[in-house]
N, C-alpha and C positions, 0 to 999 in steps of 0.2 A: 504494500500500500504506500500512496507516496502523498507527502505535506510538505506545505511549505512555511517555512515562519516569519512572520509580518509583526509590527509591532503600531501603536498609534501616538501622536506626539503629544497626546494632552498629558505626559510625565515632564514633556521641555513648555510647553503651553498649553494654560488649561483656559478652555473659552466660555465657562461657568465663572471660575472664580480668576481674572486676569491677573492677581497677586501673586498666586501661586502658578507664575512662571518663567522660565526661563529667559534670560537677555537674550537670545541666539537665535542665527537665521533662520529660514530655511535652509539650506545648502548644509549648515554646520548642525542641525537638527538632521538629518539625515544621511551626514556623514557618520558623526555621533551610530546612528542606529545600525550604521552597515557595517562600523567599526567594532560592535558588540555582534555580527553576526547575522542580523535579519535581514532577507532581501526582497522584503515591502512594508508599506507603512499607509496605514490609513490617513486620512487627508485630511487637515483643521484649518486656522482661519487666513496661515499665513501663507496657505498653498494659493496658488493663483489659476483662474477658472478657465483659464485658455490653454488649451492643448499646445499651441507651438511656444509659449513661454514654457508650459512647464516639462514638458520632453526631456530640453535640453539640462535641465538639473536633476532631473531625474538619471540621465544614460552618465551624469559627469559622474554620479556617486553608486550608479549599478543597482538601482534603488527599482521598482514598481510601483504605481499605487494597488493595493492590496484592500478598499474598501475605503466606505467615508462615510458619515454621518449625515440624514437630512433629517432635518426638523419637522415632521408630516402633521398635518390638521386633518386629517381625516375625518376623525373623530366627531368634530361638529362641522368641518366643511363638507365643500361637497367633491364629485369625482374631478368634475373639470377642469375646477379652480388648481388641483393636485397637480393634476398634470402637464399644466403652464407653470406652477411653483419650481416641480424637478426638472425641467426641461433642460435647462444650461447644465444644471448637476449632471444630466444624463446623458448629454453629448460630448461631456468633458470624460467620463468614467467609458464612454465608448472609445474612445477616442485614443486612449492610453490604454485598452484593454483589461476597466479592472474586472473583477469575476464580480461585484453586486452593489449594490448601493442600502448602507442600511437605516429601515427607517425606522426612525425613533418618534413615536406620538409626545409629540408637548404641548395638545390641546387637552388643559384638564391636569398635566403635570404642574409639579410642585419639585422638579426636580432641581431648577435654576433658581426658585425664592429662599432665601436664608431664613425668612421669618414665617414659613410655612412647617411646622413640626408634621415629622413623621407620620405619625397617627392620623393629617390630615386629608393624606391624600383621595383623592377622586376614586372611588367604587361604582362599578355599573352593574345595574340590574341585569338579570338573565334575556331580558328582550333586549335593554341597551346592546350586549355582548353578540346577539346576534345578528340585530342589525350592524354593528361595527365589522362583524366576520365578512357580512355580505360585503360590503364598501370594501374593505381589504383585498377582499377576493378580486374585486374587477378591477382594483387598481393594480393589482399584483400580477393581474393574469394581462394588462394592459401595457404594464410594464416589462414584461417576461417576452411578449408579440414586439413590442420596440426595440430590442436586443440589450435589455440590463433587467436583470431582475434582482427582487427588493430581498431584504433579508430581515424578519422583523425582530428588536430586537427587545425584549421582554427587560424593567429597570425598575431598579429603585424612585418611590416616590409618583410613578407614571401609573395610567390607570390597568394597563397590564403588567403586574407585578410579583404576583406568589405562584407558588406550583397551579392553585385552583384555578386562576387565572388563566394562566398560562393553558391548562388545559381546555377550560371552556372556548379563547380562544379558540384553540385549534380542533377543536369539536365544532366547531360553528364558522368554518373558514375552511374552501378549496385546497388542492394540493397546490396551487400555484404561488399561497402565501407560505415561503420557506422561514423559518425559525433560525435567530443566531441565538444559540447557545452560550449561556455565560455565567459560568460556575461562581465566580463571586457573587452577582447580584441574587443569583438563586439563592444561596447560602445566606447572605444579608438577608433575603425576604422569608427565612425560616423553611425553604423546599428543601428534598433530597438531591442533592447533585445526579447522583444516581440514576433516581430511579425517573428523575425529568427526561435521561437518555435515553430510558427504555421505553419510556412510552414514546418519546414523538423522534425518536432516532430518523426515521423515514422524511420528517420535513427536517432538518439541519442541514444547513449548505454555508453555515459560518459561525465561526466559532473565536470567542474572545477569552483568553485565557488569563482570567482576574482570578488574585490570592485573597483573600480577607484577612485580616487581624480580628481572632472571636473576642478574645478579653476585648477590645475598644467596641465591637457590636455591642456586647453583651453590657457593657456598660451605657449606653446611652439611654435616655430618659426620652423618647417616644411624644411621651406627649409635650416636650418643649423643646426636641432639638431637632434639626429639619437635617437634610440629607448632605446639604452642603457641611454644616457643622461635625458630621461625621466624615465626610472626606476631608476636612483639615485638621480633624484629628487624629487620621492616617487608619483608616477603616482598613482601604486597599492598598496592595501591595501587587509584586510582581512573583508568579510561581517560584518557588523554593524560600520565601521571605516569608511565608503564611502558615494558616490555619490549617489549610485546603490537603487534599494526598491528590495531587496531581499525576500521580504513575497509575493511581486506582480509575481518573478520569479517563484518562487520557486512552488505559487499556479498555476501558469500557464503548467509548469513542470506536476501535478498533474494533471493538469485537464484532460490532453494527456497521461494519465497513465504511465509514464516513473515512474521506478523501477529501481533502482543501488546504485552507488554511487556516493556522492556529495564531491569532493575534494578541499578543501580550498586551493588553491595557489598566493600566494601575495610575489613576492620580494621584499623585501626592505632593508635597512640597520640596520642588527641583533643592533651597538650599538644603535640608535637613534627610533628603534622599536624593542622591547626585543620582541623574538622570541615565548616563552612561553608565556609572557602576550598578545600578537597578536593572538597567537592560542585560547587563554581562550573565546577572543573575538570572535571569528568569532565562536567556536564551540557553543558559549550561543548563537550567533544570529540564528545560521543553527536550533540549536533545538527549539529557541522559533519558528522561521517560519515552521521548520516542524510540530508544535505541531497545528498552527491552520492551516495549507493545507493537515492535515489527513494521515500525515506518521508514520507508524511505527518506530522507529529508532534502529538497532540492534546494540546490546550494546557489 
């Protein structure tokens, strides 16, 4: 089986909380990440939206884009508007050949306000979640027909958020809405890492490989601290820095034959976790665990 390992730069720049990040370019953010090993990098705010600018810094550092981040309304918008929203997103990630575009619902999230605690995020009713499936499904399956398909991605604080979630979703949504997989947030949201793979292994086509800190979960106060307050208190980390048994993940991934990429994503704070020595870390842990779950790793 063969993976590749990609990494995202919200550890040198984070576009939630701008304090916690790094002074560095582009160029030196992705030398940085090819220097520790990874040979793609999901895309943030300092990447620029035009394919022949960004080629050229990309091929000088052997780099890929490996996946990006959009901000999707679905939720309470509607199909069309979606589809003018990604449009640039989605002739930029054509364009450089990345493998999917992931979207992230922030209609209804609490994941970007500081003074929104935990406990307050947005829950939807069982007909809400089924009308959201539907909307998903034909943007997904609209996107899929346009040659990029979406990868959704389940998160703290957003309205699809814990295993139950997670699953209702994908009981109430087509095969053409694929699931990215992300062991941290699960774990943050109290699911089985586990057993989230065994049930929906068949829609995963991307995969973020975030560590938690449990003692820092495990202490925070819910009903007054909001999700950002837990990422500057260093919630997440990068695989081999954590909570997580990423060799158990990872073999389980395997066993369900999932084939892509594995992208290291951990915010934290660039002074107090140097961004390159974070990355060194998690790319030695991803390769030892790929090495005994019988992955390829393309280099």
């Amino acid at each position: 089986m063969k993976a590749k390992l990609g990494i995202a730069p919200i550890a040198w720049w984070n576009d939630d909380l701008p304090e916690l990040s790094d002074d560095v370019s582009l160029e030196e953010c992705l030398r940085q990440a090819r220097e520790a090993g990874f040979t793609g990098m999901e895309t943030g705010r300092r990447f620029p939206m035009e394919a022949k600018v960004l080629e050229p810094i990309l091929k000088q550092q052997s780099m890929s884009v490996c996946g990006g981040w959009f901000s999707g309304l679905l939720l309470d918008g509607g199909l069309e508007t979606e589809k003018d929203r990604i449009g640039k997103q989605m002739a930029l990630f054509k364009a450089v050949n990345a493998p999917c575009i992931v979207y992230g619902e922030t209609a209804g999230s609490i994941q970007g306000d500081r003074t929104a605690p935990l406990a307050t995020k947005r829950r939807l009713s069982a007909e809400e979640t089924k009308t959201y499936g539907r909307k998903l499904t034909a943007f997904a399956e609209w996107c899929a027909g346009e040659g990029m398909p979406i990868a959704y991605h389940h998160h703290m604080a957003a309205p699809i958020e814990t295993e139950a979630e997670v699953d209702q979703l994908m009981n109430h949504s087509g095969e053409a809405l694929r699931l990215l997989y992300d062991a941290g947030h699960m774990a943050f949201a109290g699911g089985d890492v586990l057993r989230v793979i065994d049930k929906h292994h068949g829609r995963i086509s991307h995969v973020h490989a975030k560590d938690v800190r449990r003692l820092v979960i495990e202490g925070l106060d819910r009903t007054r601290e909001s999700f950002l307050d837990a990422v500057v208190k260093g919630a997440f980390t990068v695989p081999g820095d954590g909570s997580l048994d990423f060799e158990a993940i990872v073999k389980r991934l395997a066993f369900h034959g999932y084939e892509g990429w594995f992208v290291v994503e951990a915010e934290q704070d660039p002074v107090t976790s140097s961004p390159l020595r974070m990355a060194m870390i998690g790319h030695r842990e991803l390769r030892r665990v790929m090495a005994v779950s019988g992955y390829s790793v393309e280099d």
